[in-house]
TILOTOR-405222 format. One record per residue (C-alpha): residue number from 1; x, y, z; residue in three letters. Coordinates in steps of 0.25 Angstrom, whole numbers, plus 5000, padded with zeros to 4 digits. Layout:
NODE     k      u      v      w     r
NODE   NUM      X      Y      Z   ala
...
***
This chain:
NODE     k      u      v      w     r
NODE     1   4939   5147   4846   unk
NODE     2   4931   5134   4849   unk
NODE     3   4919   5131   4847   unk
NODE     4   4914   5123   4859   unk
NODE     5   4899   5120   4862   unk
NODE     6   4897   5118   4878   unk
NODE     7   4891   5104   4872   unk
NODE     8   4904   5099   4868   unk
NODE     9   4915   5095   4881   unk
NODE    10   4928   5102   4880   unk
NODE    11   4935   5089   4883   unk
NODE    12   4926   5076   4878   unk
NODE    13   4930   5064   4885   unk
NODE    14   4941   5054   4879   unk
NODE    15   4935   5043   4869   unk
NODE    16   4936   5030   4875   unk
NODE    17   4948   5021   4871   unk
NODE    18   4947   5007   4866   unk
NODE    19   4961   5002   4867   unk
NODE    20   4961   5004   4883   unk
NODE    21   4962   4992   4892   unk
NODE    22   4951   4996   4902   unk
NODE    23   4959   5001   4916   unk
NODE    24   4963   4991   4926   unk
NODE    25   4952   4989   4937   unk
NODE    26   4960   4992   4950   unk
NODE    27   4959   4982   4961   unk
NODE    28   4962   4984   4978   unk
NODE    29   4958   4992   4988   unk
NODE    30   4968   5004   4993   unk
NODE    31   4959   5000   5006   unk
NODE    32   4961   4987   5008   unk
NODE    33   4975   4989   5004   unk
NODE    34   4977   4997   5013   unk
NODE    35   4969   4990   5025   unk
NODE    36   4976   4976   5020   unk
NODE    37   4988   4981   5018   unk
NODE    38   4989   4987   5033   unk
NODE    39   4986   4974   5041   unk
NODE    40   4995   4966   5029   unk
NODE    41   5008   4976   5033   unk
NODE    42   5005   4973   5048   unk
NODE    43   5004   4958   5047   unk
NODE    44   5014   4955   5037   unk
NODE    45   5023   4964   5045   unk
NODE    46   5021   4959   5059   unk
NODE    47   5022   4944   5053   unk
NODE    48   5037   4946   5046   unk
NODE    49   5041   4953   5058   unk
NODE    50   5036   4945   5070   unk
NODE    51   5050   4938   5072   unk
NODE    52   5060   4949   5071   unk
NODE    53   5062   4955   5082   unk
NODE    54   5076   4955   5088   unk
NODE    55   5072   4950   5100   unk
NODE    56   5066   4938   5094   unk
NODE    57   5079   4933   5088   unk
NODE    58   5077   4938   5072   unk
NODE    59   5091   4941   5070   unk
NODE    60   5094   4943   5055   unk
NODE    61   5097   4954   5045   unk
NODE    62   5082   4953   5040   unk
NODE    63   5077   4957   5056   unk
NODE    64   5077   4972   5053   unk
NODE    65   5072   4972   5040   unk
NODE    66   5063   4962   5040   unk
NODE    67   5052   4971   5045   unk
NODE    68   5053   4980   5032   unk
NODE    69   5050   4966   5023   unk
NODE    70   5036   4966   5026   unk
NODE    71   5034   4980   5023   unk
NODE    72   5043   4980   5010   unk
NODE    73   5033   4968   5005   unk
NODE    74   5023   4974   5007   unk
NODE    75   5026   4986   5001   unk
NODE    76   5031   4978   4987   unk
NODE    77   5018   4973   4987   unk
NODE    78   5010   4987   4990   unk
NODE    79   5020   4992   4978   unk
NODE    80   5017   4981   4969   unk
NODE    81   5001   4981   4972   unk
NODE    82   4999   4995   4970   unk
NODE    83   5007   4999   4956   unk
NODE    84   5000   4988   4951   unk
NODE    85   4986   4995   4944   unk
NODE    86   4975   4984   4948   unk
NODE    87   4982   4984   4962   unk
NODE    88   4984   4998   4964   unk
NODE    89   4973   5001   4974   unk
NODE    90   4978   4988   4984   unk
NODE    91   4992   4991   4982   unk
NODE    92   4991   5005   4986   unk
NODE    93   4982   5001   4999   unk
NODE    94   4995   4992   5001   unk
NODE    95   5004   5005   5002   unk
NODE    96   4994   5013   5009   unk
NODE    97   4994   5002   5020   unk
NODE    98   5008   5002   5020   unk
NODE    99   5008   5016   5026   unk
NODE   100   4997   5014   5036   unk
NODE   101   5005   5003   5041   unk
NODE   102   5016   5012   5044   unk
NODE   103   5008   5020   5051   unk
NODE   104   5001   5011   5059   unk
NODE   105   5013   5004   5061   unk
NODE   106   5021   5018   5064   unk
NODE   107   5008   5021   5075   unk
NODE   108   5010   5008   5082   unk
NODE   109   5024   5008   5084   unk
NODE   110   5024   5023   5091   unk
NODE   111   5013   5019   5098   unk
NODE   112   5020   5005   5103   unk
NODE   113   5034   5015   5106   unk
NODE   114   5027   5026   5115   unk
NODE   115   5021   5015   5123   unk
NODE   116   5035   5010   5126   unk
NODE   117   5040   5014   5140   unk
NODE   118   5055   5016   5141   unk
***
């Protein structure tokens, strides 16, 4: 058997290294990510759409899709934002207000339909 002292710890920290690069300080707020990145989905979507609506006289091929352009920026951007390590915590706001906007935007468009009267 062992000979263990309850002086000694079982499992003694690691010695420090000298050839690590000290870590990456992490920049970005999930909060303001997610509070910024809210208002930005609303605005950037209601600006690119404005104009497309059929009875406004948009009539191209881009009419349909063009409301999903907004959303697919943006998401480029969330994605790009939050795998990057400095960036994590804003990019993964970014994503997390993606989701609030869909649920907000979901809330709003069941609330504009059953005030409709046939």
């Amino acid at each position: 058997m062992s000979e263990d002292t309850p002086d000694d710890p079982r499992n003694p920290p690691p010695p420090p290294r000298h050839g690590e690069p000290p870590p990456i300080p992490i920049r970005g707020s999930m909060a303001l990510g997610i509070l910024l990145g809210t208002v930005a989905l609303y605005a950037l979507y209601f600006g690119t759409t404005a104009g497309i609506a059929p009875d406004q006289g948009y009539r191209t091929f881009l009419a349909g899709p063009a409301a999903l352009i907004p959303i697919g920026a943006y998401l480029v951007v969330a994605v790009v934002l939050a795998v990057r390590p400095r960036t994590s915590q804003w990019g993964a706001g970014l994503l997390i207000g993606l989701g609030v906007f869909t649920l907000l935007g979901g809330g709003i468009c069941v609330m504009a339909l059953s005030q409709m009267r046939a």
